[in-house]
C-alpha atoms as a printed R data frame, in Angstrom:
    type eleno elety resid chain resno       x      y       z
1   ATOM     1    CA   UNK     A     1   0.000  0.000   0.000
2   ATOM     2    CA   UNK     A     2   1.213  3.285  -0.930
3   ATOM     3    CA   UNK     A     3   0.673  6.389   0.843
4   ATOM     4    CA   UNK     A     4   0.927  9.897  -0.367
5   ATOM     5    CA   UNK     A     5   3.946 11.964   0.459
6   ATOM     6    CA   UNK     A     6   2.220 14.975   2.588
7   ATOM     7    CA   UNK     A     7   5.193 17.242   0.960
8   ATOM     8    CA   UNK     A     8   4.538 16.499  -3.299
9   ATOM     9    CA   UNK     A     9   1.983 18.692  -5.290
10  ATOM    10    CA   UNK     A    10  -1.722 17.598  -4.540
11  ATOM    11    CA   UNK     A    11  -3.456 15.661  -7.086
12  ATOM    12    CA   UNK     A    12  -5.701 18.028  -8.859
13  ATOM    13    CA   UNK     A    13  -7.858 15.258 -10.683
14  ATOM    14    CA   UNK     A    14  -6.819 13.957 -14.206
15  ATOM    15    CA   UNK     A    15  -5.422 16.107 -16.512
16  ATOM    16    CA   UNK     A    16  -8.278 17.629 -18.777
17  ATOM    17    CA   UNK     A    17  -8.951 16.474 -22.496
18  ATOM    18    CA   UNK     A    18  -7.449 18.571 -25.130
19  ATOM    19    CA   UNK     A    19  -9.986 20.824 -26.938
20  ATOM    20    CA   UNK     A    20 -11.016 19.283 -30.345
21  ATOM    21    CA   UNK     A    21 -10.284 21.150 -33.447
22  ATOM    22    CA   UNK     A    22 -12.805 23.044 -35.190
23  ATOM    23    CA   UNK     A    23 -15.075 21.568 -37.876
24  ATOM    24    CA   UNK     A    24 -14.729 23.193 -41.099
25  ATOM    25    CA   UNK     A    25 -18.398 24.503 -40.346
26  ATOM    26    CA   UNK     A    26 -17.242 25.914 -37.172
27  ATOM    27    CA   UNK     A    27 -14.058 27.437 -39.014
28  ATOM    28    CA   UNK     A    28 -16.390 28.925 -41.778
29  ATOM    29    CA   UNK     A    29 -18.581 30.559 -38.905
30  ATOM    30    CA   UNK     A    30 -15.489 32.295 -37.653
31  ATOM    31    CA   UNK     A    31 -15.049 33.819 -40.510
32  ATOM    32    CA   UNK     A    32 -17.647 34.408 -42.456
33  ATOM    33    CA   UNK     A    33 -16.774 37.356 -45.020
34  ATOM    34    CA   UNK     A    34 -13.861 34.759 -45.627
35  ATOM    35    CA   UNK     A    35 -16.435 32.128 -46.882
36  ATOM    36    CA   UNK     A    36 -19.003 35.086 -48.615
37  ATOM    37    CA   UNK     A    37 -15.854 35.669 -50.886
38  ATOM    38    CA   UNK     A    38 -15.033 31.963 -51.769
39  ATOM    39    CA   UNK     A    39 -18.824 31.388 -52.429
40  ATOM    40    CA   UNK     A    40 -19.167 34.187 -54.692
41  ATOM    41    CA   UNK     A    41 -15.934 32.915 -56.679
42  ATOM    42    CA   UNK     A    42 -17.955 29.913 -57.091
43  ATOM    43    CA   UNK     A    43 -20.686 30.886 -57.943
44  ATOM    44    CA   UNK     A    44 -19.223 33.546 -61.024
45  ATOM    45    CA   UNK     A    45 -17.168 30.435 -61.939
46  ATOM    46    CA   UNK     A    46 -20.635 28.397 -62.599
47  ATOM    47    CA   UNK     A    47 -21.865 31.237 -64.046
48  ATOM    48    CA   UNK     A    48 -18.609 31.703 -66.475
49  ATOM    49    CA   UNK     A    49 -18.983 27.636 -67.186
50  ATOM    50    CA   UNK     A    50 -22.524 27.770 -68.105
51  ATOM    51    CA   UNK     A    51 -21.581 30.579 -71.016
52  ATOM    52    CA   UNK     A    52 -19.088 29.220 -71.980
53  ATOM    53    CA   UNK     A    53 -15.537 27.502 -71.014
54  ATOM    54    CA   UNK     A    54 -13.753 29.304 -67.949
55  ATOM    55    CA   UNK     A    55 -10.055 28.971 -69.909
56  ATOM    56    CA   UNK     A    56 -11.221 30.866 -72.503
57  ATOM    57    CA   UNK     A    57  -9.939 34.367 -73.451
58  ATOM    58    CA   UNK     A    58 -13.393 35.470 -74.690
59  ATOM    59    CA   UNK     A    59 -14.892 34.245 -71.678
60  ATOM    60    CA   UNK     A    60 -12.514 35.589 -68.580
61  ATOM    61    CA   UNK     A    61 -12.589 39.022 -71.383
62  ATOM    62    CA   UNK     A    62 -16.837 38.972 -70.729
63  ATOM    63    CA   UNK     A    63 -16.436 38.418 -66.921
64  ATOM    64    CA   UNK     A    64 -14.608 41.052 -66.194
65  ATOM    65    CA   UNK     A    65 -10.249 39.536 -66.555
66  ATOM    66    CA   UNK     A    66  -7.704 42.057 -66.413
67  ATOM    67    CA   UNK     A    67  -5.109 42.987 -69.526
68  ATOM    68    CA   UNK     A    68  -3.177 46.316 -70.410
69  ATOM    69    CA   UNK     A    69  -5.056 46.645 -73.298
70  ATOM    70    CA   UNK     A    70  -8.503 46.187 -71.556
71  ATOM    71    CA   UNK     A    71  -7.420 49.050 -69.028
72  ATOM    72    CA   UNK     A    72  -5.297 51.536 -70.585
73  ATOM    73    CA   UNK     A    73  -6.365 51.380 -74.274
74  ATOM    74    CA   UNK     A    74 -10.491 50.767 -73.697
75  ATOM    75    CA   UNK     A    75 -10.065 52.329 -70.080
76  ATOM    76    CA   UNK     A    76 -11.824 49.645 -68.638
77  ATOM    77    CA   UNK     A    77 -10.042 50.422 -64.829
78  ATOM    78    CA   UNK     A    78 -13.456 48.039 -63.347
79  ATOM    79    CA   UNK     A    79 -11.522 45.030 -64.454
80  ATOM    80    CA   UNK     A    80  -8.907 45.627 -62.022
81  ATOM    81    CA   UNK     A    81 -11.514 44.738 -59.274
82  ATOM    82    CA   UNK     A    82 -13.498 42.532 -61.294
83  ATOM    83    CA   UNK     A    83 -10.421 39.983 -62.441
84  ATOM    84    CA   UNK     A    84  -9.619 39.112 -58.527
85  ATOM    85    CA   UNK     A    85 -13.647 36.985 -58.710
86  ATOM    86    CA   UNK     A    86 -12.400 35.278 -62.161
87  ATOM    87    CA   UNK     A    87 -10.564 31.509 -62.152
88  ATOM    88    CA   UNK     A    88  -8.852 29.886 -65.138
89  ATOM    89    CA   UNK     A    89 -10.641 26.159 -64.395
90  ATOM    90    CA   UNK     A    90 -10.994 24.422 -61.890
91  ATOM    91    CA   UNK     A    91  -7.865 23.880 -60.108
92  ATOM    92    CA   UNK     A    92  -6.748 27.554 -60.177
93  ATOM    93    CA   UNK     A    93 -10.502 27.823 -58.427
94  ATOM    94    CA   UNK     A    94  -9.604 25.177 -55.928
95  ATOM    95    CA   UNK     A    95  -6.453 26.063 -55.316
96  ATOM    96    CA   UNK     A    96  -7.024 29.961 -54.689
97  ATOM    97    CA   UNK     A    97 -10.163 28.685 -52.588
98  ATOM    98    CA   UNK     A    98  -7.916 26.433 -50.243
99  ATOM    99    CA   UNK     A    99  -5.972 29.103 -49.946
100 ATOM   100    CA   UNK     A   100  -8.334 31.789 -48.902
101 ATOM   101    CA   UNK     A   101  -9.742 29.712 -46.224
102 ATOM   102    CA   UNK     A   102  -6.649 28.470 -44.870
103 ATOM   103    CA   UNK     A   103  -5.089 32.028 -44.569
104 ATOM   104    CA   UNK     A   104  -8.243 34.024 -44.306
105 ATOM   105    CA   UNK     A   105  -9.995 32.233 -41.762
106 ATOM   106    CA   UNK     A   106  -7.055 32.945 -39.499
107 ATOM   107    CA   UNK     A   107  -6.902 36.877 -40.076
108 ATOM   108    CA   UNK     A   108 -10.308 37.749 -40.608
109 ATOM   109    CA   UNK     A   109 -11.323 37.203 -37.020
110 ATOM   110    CA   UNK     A   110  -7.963 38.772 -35.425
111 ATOM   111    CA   UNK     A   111  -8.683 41.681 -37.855
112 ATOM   112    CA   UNK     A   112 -12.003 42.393 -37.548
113 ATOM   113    CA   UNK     A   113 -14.407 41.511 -40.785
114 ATOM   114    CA   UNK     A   114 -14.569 45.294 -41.998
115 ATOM   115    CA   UNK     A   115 -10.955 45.831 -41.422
116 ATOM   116    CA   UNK     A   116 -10.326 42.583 -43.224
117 ATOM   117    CA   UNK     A   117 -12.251 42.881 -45.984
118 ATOM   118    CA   UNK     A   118 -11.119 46.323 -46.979
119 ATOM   119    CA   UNK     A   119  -7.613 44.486 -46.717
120 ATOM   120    CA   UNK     A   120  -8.395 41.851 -49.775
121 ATOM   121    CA   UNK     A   121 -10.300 43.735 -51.969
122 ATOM   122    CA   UNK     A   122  -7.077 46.752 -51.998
123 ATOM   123    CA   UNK     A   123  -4.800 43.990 -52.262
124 ATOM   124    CA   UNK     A   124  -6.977 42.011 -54.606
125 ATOM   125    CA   UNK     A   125  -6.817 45.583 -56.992
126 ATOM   126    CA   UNK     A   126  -3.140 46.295 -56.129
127 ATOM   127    CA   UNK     A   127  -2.527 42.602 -57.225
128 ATOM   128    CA   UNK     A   128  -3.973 43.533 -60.560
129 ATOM   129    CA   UNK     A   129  -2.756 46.818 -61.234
130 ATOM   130    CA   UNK     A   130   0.759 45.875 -60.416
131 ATOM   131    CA   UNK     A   131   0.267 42.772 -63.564
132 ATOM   132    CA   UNK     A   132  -1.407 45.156 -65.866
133 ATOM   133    CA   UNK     A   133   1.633 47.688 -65.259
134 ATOM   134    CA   UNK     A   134   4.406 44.896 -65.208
135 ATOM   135    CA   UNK     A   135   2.911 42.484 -67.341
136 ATOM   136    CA   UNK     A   136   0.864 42.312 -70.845
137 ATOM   137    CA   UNK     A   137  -1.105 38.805 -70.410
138 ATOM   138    CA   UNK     A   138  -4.936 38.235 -69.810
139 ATOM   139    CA   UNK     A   139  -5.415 37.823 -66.260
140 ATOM   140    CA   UNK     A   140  -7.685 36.537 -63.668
141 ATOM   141    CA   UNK     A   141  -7.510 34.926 -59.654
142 ATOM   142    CA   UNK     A   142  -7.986 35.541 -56.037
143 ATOM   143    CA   UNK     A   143  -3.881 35.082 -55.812
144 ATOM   144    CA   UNK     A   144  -2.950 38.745 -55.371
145 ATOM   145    CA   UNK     A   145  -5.949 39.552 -52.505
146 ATOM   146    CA   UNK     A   146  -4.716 36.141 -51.041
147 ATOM   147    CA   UNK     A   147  -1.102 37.248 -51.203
148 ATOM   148    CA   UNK     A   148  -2.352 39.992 -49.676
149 ATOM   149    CA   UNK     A   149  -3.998 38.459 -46.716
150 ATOM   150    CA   UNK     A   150  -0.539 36.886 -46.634
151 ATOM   151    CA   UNK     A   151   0.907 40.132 -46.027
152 ATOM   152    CA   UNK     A   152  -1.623 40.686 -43.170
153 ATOM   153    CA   UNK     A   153  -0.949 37.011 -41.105
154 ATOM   154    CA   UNK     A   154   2.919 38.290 -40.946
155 ATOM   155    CA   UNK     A   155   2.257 41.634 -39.540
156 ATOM   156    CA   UNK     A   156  -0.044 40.250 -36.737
157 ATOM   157    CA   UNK     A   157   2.475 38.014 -35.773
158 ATOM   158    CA   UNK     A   158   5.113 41.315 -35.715
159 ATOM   159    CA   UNK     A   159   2.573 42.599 -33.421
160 ATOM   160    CA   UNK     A   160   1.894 40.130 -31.421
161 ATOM   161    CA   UNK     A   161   5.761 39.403 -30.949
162 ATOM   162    CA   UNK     A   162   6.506 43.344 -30.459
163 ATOM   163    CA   UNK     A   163  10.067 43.429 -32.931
164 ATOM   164    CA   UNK     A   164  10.664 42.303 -36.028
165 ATOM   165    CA   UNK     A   165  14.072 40.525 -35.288
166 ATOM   166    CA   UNK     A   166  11.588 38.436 -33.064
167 ATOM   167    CA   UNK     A   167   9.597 37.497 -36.483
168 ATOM   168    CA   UNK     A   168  12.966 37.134 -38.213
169 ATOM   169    CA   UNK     A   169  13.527 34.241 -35.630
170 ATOM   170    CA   UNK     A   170  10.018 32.984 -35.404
171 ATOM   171    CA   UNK     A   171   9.539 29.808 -36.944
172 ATOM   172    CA   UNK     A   172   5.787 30.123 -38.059
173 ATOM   173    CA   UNK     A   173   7.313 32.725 -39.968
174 ATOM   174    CA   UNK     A   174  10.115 31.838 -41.318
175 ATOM   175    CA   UNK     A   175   7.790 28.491 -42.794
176 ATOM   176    CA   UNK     A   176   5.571 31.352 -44.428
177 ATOM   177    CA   UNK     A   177   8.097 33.075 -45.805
178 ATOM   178    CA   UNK     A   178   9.936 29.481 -47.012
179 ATOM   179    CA   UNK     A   179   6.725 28.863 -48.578
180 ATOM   180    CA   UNK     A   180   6.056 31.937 -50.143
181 ATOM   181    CA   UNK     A   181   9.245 32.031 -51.796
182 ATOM   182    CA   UNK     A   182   9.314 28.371 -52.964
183 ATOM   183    CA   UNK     A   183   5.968 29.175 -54.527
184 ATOM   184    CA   UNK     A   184   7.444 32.513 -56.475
185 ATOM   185    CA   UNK     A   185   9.854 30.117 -57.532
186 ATOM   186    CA   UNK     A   186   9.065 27.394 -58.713
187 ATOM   187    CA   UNK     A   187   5.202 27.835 -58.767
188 ATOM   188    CA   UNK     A   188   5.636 30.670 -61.422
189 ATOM   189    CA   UNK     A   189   7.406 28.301 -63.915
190 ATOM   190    CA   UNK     A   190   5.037 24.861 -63.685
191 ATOM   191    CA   UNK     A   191   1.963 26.537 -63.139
192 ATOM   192    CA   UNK     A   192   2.913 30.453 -65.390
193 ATOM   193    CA   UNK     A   193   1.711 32.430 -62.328
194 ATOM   194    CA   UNK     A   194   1.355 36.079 -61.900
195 ATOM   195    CA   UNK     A   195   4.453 37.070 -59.336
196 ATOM   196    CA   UNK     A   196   3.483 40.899 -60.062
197 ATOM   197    CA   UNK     A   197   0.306 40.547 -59.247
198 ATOM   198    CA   UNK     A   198   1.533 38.105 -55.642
199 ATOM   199    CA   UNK     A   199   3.457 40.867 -55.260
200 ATOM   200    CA   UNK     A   200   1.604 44.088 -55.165
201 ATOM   201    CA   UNK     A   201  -0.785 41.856 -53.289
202 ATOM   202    CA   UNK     A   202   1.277 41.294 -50.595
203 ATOM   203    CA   UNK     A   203   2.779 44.817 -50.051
204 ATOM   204    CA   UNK     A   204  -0.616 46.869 -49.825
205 ATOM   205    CA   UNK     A   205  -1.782 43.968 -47.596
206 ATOM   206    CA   UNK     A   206   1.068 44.416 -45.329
207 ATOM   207    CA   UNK     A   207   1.041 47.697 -45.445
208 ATOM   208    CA   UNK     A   208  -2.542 48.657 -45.157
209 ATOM   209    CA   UNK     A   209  -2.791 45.713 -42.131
210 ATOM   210    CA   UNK     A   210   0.598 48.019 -40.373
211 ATOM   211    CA   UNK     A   211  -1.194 50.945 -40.602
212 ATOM   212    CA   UNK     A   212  -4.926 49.370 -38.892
213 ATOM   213    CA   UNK     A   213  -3.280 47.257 -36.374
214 ATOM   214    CA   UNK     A   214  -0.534 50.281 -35.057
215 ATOM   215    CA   UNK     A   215  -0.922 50.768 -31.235
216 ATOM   216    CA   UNK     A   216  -1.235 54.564 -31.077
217 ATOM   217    CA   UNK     A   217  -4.513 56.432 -32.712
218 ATOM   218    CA   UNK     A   218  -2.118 59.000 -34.475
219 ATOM   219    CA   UNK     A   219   0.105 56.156 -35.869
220 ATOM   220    CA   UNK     A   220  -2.612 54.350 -36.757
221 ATOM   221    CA   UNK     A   221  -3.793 57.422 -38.744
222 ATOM   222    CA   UNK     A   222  -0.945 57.914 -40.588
223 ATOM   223    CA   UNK     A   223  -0.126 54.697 -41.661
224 ATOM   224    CA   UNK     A   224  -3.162 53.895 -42.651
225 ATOM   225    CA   UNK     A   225  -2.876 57.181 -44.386
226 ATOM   226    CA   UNK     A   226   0.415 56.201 -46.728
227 ATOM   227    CA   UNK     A   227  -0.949 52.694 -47.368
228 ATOM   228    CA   UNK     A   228  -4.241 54.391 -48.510
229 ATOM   229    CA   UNK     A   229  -1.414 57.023 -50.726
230 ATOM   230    CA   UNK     A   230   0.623 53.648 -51.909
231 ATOM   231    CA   UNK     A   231  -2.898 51.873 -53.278
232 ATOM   232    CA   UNK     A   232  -3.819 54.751 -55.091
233 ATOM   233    CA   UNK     A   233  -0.552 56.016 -56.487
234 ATOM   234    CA   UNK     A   234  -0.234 52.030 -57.644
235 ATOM   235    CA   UNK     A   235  -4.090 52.182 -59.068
236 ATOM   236    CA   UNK     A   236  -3.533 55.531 -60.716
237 ATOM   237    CA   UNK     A   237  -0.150 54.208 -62.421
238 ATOM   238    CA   UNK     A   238  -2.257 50.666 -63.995
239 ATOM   239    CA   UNK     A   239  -5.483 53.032 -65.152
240 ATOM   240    CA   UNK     A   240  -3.567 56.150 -66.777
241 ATOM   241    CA   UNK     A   241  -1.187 55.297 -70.236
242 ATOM   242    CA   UNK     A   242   2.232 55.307 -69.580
């Protein structure tokens, strides 16, 4: 028989039952202009594949994709919203979708959904004006807004660790930033993505998130005031000939 050393830590019962992950419908819940922006990319790509076939230039030209020509020539500047709702099939649709949720569902509530929502649609238009100045190709995809919410996930965590040698050093960042460059890599040759448009995503979303998220109203003012001054001087350069 053993008896209990009066002098040890009491026993506090058994040690409690790690909380269960949360469902994808639970996950969706938490972020729910996340989801309202994957569903409507569905839905325009059902809409797109009942007119006709989603690859198609004359298709992605009637939905709204993006191209120098389309913007500067015909100043059609709506397409540099409209082209971040448009998927080339349905792997670039599943793929960007995956993405969203994965990355989005994680800012969106540490953001707030207003905050978060004005962050993807600048960085889904930054994405696209920085391809239509850097690049003369039809194009269409989430990927720069994504990018973008990117951006945003890295400069929580710099807040959240308070110094940015601390996110130098932090390893959920430095696997973001591994993956983001093996994807601008070797992503851009197999699969001919846009790393203009990934990267005027990303910046605006960073930026934009720096300026929402600083500590101090009058910071917060400002910086929010130059990321507002970098989206626009970036918009204004795609929409006016050059």
């Amino acid at each position: 028989m053993h008896e209990q050393d009066n002098e040890s830590e009491p026993y506090l019962g058994p040690e409690p039952e790690p909380e269960a992950p949360p469902t994808l419908i639970e996950r969706a819940q938490q972020a729910p202009i996340t989801s309202l922006l994957i569903a409507i990319d569905v839905l325009v790509f059902i809409a797109m594949s009942v007119q006709g076939d989603s690859t198609e230039n004359r298709t992605l030209i009637a939905f709204g994709a993006s191209a120098r020509t389309l913007v500067l020539d015909d100043g059609e500047w709506w397409r540099l919203g409209s082209s971040m709702f448009l998927h080339i099939g349905i792997m670039h649709l599943l793929m960007n979708s995956w993405a969203a949720f994965s990355v989005g569902g994680g800012v969106e509530p540490r953001l707030g959904k207003l905050k978060y929502l004005g962050v993807y649609l600048a960085a889904g238009i930054s994405g696209a004006a920085a391809s239509t100045i850097y690049r003369n190709v039809l194009s269409a995809g989430a990927s720069g807004a994504i990018f973008g919410t990117v951006g945003a996930m890295l400069i929580l965590r710099q807040r959240e660790l308070g110094a940015w040698g601390a996110l130098v050093r932090d390893g959920f960042a430095k696997r973001v930033f591994l993956n983001v460059a093996l994807w601008t890599l070797f992503a851009s040759q197999a699969l001919n993505v846009d790393n203009a448009a990934h990267l005027g995503g990303f910046v605006i979303g960073a930026a934009l998130t720096w300026g929402l998220t600083a500590p101090e109203r009058s910071a917060r003012i400002r910086d929010t005031a130059l990321a507002v001054l970098a989206f626009a001087t970036l918009t204004m350069a795609a929409i006016q000939p050059w």
